[in-house]
C-alpha positions in Angstrom: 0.0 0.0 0.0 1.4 2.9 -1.0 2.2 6.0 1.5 2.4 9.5 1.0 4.7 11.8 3.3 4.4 14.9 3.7 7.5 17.2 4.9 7.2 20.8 6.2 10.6 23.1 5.8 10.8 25.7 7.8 14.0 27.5 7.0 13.4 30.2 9.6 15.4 33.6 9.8 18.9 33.9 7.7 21.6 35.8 9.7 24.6 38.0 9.3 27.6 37.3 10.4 29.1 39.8 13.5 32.5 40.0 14.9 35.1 37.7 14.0 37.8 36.5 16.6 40.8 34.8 16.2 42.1 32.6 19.5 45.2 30.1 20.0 47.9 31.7 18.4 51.0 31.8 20.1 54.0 32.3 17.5 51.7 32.8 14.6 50.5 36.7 13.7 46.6 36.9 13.4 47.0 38.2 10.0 47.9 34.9 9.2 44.8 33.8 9.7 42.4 36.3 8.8 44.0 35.9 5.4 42.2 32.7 4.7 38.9 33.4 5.8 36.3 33.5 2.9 33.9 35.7 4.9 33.7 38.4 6.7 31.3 40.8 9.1 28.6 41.7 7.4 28.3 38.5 5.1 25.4 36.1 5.5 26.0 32.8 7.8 26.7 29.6 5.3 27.8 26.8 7.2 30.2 25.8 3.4 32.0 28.9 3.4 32.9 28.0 7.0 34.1 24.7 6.0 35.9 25.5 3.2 37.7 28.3 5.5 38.4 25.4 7.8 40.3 23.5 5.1 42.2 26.1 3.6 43.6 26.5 7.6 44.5 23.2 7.8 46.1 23.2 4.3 48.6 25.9 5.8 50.1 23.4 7.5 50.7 25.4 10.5 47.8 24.4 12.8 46.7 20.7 14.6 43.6 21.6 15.0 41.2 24.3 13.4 37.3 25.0 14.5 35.0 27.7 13.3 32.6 28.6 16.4 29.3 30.4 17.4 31.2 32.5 20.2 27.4 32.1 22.1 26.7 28.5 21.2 22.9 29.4 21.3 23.0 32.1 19.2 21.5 29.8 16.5 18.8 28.9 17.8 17.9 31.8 19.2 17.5 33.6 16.1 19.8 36.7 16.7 19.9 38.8 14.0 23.7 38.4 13.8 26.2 35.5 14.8 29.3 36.3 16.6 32.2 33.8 15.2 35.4 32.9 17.1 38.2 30.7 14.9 40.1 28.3 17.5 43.3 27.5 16.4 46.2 24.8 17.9 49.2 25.5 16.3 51.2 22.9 15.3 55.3 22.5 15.5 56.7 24.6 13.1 60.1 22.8 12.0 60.5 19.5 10.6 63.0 16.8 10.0 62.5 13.5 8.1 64.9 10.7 6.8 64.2 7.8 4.8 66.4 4.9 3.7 65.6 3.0 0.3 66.7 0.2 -2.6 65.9 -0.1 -6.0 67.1 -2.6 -8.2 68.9 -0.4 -10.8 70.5 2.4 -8.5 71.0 0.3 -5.5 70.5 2.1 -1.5 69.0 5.0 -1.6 68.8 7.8 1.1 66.1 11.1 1.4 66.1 13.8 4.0 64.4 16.8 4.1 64.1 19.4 7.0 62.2 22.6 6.8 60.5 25.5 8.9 56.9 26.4 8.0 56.4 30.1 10.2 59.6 32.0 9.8 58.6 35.5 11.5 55.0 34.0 12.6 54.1 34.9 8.7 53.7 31.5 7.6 57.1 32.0 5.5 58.6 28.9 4.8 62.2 27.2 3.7 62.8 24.0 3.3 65.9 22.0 2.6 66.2 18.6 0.8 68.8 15.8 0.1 68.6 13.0 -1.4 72.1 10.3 -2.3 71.8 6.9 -4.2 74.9 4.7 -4.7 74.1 4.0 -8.6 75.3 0.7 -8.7 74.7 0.4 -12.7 77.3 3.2 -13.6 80.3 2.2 -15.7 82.9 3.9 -14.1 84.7 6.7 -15.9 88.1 6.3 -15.5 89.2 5.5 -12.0 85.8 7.3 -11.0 82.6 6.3 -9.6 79.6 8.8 -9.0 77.2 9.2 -5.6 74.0 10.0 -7.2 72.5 13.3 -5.8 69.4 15.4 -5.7 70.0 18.3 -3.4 67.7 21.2 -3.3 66.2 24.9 -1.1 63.2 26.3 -1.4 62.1 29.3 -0.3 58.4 30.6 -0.1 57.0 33.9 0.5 52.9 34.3 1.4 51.1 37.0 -0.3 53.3 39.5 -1.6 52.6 42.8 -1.2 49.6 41.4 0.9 48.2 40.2 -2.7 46.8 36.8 -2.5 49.7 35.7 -4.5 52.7 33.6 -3.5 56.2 33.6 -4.5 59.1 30.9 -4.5 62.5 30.5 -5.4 64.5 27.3 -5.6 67.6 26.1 -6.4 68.9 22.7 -7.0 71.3 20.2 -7.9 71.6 16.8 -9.1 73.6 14.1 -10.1 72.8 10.7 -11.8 74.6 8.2 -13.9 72.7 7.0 -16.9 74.0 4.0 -18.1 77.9 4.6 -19.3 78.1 8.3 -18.6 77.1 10.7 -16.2 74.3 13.9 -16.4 75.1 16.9 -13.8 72.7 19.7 -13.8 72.1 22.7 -11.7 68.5 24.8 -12.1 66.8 26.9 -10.7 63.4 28.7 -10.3 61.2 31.1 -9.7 57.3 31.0 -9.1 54.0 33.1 -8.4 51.5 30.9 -7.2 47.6 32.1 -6.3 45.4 29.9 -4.3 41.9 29.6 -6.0 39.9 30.8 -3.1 36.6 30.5 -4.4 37.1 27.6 -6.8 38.1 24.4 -5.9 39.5 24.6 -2.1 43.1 23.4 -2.1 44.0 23.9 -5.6 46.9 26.9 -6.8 47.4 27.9 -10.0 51.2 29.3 -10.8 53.3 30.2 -13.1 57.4 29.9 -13.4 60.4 31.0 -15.1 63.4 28.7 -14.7 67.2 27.9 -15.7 68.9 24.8 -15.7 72.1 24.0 -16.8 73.6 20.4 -17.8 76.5 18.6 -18.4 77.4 14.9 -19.1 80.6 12.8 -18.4 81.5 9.7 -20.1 84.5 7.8 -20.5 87.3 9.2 -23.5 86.0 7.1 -26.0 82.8 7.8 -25.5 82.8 11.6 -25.5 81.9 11.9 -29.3 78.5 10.6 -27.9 77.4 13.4 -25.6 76.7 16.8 -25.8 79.9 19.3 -26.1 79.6 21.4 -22.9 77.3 22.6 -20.9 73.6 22.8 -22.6 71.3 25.7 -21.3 67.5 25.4 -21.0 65.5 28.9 -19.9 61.7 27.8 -19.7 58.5 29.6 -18.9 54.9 27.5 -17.8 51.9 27.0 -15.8 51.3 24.4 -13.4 47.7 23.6 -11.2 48.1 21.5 -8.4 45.0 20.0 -6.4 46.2 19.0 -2.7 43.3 17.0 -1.0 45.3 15.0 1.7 43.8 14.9 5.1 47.2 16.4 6.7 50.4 17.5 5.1 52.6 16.1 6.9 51.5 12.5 7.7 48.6 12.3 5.1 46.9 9.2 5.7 44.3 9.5 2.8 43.3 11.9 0.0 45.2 12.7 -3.0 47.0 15.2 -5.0 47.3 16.1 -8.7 49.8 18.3 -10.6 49.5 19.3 -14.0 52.4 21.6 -16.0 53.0 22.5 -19.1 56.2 24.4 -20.4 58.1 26.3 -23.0 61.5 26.3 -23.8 62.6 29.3 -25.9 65.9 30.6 -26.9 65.1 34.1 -25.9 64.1 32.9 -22.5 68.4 32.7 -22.1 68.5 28.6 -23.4 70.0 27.0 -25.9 67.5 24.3 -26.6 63.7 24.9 -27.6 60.6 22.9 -27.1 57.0 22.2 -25.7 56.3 19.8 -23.2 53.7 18.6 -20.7 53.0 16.3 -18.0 50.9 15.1 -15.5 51.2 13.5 -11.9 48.3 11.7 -9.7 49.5 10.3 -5.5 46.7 8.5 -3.9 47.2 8.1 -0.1 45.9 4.9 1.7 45.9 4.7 5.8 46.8 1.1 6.4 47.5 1.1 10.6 48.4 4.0 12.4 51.8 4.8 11.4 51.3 2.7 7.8 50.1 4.2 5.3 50.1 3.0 1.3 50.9 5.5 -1.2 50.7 4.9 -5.1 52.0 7.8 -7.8 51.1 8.1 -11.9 52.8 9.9 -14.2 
């Protein structure tokens, strides 16, 4: 038998937002904060700007724990014409060290290391330094040598320049890698402006870069008629989006990201080569036990 029910709605009365406090901060400016928020007095209450607000704090990296409160809890019910907020912070440890010890079967051990401070100044600057060594037990040795692979880098990023909600970054690096019988050396660098998409997909940045890199290869004497003569020069401009929807940046135990760049190499941009290229790169995050998680990359 069929049965018809019958629901009533009553939305009742839409308020405005009042005064917004900021609580928790101890080394972190309140600037900082305010930054991220995708409302402000005045604007009506939605409970998915307040969310999305809440995840953009998080994505910072500099908090544990982020809430978005009624500063009366009753306020809501109560129907006041406006609704006092209060964002709770717990910031998190600002500094960072990591190691990790690996093996592949065609470069042998393989060590990573990365340290890094996320609030230099309480401004949410960050530097961060990596290393990386592999033994490259496939080299044919040139001469009497044998090569330490490398990958070495800095990074340096500045939060809204000029109190624009843009980003900038410079990096430098430097690697090292045998490929098959001779060797390829490079150094590059970078720099980047990099806008968050507020309103548009939460956690995603758009940027674009200008970059250098220079590289060299090594090979035994009788092989030198098979590499490039000298050092080659690549100046490059691009774009890149990234998506970051891991749970934590730090330990993500699930989520994903997604990068996307494309570039062009031009011998006016101070190279000596000259081409188009593009790529993409998926990690999926998979929380296995506590302190096991399962991560898979495509590219």
């Amino acid at each position: 038998i069929p049965v018809e029910v019958k629901v009533n709605i009553d939305e009742g009365k839409r308020v405005r937002i009042g005064d917004i406090t900021v609580s928790g901060l101890i080394r972190t400016k309140e600037k900082v904060v305010r930054r991220e928020l995708l409302f402000e007095q005045g604007d009506w209450y939605d409970p998915e700007r307040l969310a999305a607000t809440r995840s953009r704090l998080t994505q910072l990296g500099l908090f544990q724990s982020v809430q978005i409160l009624p500063v009366y809890r009753n306020s809501i019910t109560e129907q006041a014409e406006e609704l006092d907020l209060v964002v709770e912070v717990r910031e998190a440890s600002a500094g960072n060290v990591s190691f990790g010890p690996g093996w592949s079967s065609y470069s042998g051990f393989r060590y990573t290391a990365e340290s890094g401070y996320a609030n230099i100044g309480g401004e949410g600057r960050q530097i961060t330094v990596r290393g990386g060594f592999s033994e490259e037990q496939q080299q044919a040795a040139i001469g009497p040598r044998t090569l330490v692979g490398r990958n070495l880098g800095v990074a340096y990023l500045e939060p809204y320049i000029f109190e624009w909600p843009v980003d900038g970054s410079i990096g430098v690096s430097n690697n090292a890698r045998a490929n098959e019988d001779f060797w390829e050396l490079s150094y590059a660098g970078e720099v980047a402006l990099i806008h968050k998409l507020r309103n548009f997909l939460v956690g995603s940045t758009i940027s674009t870069f200008y970059g250098q890199k220079i590289t060299r290869e090594e090979g035994a004497p009788e092989k030198e008629d098979e590499l490039i003569s000298g050092n080659v020069r690549v100046g490059r401009v691009g774009l890149r989006y990234n998506i970051d929807r891991r749970d934590s940046l730090r330990f993500p135990t699930s989520g994903f990201t997604f990068d996307a760049e494309t570039a062009w190499a031009r011998y006016w941009l101070g190279g000596d080569l000259r081409y188009f290229r593009w790529e993409f790169r998926n990690n999926y995050y998979f929380g296995l036990f506590q302190d096991l998680v399962f991560a898979i990359g495509l590219e």
